[in-house]
C-alpha positions, 0 to 999 in steps of 0.5 A: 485488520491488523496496520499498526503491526505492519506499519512501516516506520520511516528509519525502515524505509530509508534503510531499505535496499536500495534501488541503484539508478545507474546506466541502462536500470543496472540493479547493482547498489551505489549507495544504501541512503540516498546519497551520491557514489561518489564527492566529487568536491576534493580541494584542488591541488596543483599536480604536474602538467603536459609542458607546465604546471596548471591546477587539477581537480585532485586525482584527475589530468589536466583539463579534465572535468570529474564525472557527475556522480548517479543517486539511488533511491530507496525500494519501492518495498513499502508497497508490498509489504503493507499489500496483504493488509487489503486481502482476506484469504481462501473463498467460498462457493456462492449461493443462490439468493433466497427471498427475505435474506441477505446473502454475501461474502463473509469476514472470518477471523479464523473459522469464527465468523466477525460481525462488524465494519467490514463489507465486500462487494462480492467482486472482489471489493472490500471496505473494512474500518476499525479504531486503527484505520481503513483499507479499501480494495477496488478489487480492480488492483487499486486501494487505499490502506490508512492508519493515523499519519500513514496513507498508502494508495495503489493505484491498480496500473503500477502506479503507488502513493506512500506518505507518513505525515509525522515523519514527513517521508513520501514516495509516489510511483507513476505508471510510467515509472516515473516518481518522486522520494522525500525526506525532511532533507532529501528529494530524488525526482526521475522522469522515467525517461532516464533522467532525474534530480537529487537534492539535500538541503543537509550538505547542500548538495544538487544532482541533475541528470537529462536523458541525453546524458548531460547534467549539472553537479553542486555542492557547496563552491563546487560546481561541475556542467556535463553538457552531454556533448563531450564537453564540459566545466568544473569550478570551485573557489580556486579552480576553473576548468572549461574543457572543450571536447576535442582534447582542450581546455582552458585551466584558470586561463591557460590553455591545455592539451591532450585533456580527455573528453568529458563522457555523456552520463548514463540514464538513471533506471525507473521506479519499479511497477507498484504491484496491485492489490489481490481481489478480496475472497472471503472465508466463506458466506452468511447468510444474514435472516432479520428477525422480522422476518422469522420471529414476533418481537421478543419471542423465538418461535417462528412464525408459520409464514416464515416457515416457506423462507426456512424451506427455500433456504433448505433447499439451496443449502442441500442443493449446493452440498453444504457439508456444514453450517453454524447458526448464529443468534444476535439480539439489541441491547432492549432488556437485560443481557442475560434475557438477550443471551437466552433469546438468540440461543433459542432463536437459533436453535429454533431455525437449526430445528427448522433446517433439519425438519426440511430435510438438510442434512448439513452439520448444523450447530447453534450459538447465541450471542445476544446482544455482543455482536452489534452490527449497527450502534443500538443509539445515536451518539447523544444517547438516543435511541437508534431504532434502524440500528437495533433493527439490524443488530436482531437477526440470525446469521448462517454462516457457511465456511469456504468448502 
């Protein structure tokens, strides 16, 4: 598993293309950070009237309330582009179960297959775990992906969690395509019914927008109300307008005519669906032999009730066409390394000799790795000794690549 490669820093997620929220889901981008399209909070000016002079928001008619700016948010990319941590490619061709053995998916790393903290279930499901984080695939579409002070969830239902805890940077998605983005100065909240918050606390700025197309606007003494039904206010520190919806309003106490109505907001769009994780296929299948079950302690002659284990498996490999199969030996770390190295070589060429007395005609190689592919700790963490854990480390894997 390779997160740290991919992990997406927060300056990626915020620079990302951004999701523009604008009437009726238009895809087209207002803004690329987050912020609103436009400021609505230009100092008044006093401009010509009707019949007599009355202050103006600049660059608006008399009476008239400027328009509550939409927000966008950033993609929901993040998902996506983490989604093929979860995955392993390519698949296999199952095998039918032999007794004495362990049969099961197989993580390769190219075409070597990699003993160690990786586990499928075989239905698409897969828990992996290594010094740089953990991935978890459901196989149902959900999963979890960690590393450090990222945290990704997939929900499996279009719904997703990011969250990077030293950049204090979150983006949840609900299957409703509701959902929520922060930053250390930033929160856009959409209800997924056309509605939605922003909010920065670095300008001080608030947008509010319902789904029936009212909203409230606030920056710093800048304060504009859309009541959704035509009518609507404005007031900063110099100016109040309340425009009444049928071409008046009242300008710092004075009444003014021909004032254009104030039009209903459009709906904020939704977060798009999180994508599911792909079920997990492995790269081929081993097929785990403990050495119990073939060999006397130290020794790498298989004993002779093991013989109809070694036939049964034969058999499933001829009977399933196994064009190839390498044979690997794995010891404890008991004795030293050179005698361990020696020990899984003969073991393994002890079963491919077997294999081939009982008729497979597969290409079958052997290699011994003695005892530096551990699958288990071979001690405790005080140092004792771990007598289950070196149990498992002893075996004899027949890995068969996806064919």
């Amino acid at each position: 598993m390779n997160i740290t490669r991919r992990t997406l820093a927060a300056s990626t997620l915020i620079a990302a293309t951004a999701l523009a929220l604008g009437a009726c889901g238009s895809s087209k981008p207002q803004a690329t950070d987050a912020s609103p399209a436009a400021d609505p909070t230009t100092p008044a000016a006093t401009q010509s009237a009707t019949a007599s002079s009355v202050p103006t928001v600049s660059g608006y008619r008399p009476g008239e309330i400027p328009a509550i700016p939409l927000f966008s948010v950033p993609s929901v990319d993040v998902f996506a582009s983490n989604a093929d941590k979860a995955i392993v490619d390519s698949a296999s061709k199952s095998l039918n179960t032999v007794p004495g053995v362990t049969i099961s998916p197989a993580k390769c790393d190219g075409t070597s297959l990699v003993s160690g903290s990786t586990v499928f279930g075989g239905d698409g499901s897969v828990v992996s775990s290594s010094d740089n984080g953990t991935v978890v695939n459901d196989g149902q579409g959900g999963g979890t992906i960690t590393e450090g002070p990222i945290s990704i969830i997939y929900g499996g239902d279009g719904s997703g969690t990011y969250s990077n805890a030293d950049t204090m940077v979150s983006l949840v998605v609900s299957t409703d395509g509701s959902g929520t983005y922060t930053t250390p100065t930033t929160s856009i909240v959409l209800d997924g019914q056309g509605g939605g918050n922003y909010s920065n606390s670095s300008t001080s700025e608030t947008i509010t927008v319902e789904s029936d197309g009212s909203g409230v606007y606030s920056k710093g003494t800048v304060t504009i109300i859309n009541n959704g039904d035509g009518t609507g206010s404005y007031s900063d520190d110099k100016l109040t307008i309340q425009n009444n919806g049928d071409g008046t309003a009242t300008v710092n106490g004075k009444e003014v005519k021909d004032a254009p109505k104030v039009d209903k907001l459009g709906k904020l769009g939704k977060f798009p669906p999180v994508a599911n994780l792909k079920p997990v296929e492995s790269c081929g299948t081993v097929i785990t032999l403990e050495d119990g079950v073939l060999f006397d302690f130290g020794k790498s002659d298989i004993r002779p009730e093991a013989a109809q284990t070694i036939k049964s498996l034969a058999t499933v490999l001829s009977s399933n066409k196994v064009p190839a199969a390498h044979v690997y030996g794995h010891t404890d770390s008991i004795s030293d390394e050179a005698f361990n190295l020696q020990l899984s070589q003969e073991r393994a060429d002890a079963v491919v000799a077997e294999l081939k007395k009982d008729g497979v005609s597969s290409t079958l190689d052997a290699t011994g790795y003695g005892e530096s592919k551990p699958v288990a700790p071979n001690e405790n963490a005080d140092g004792s000794d771990n007598p289950s854990g070196r149990a498992l480390n002893r075996r004899v894997e027949i890995f068969i690549p996806a064919f």
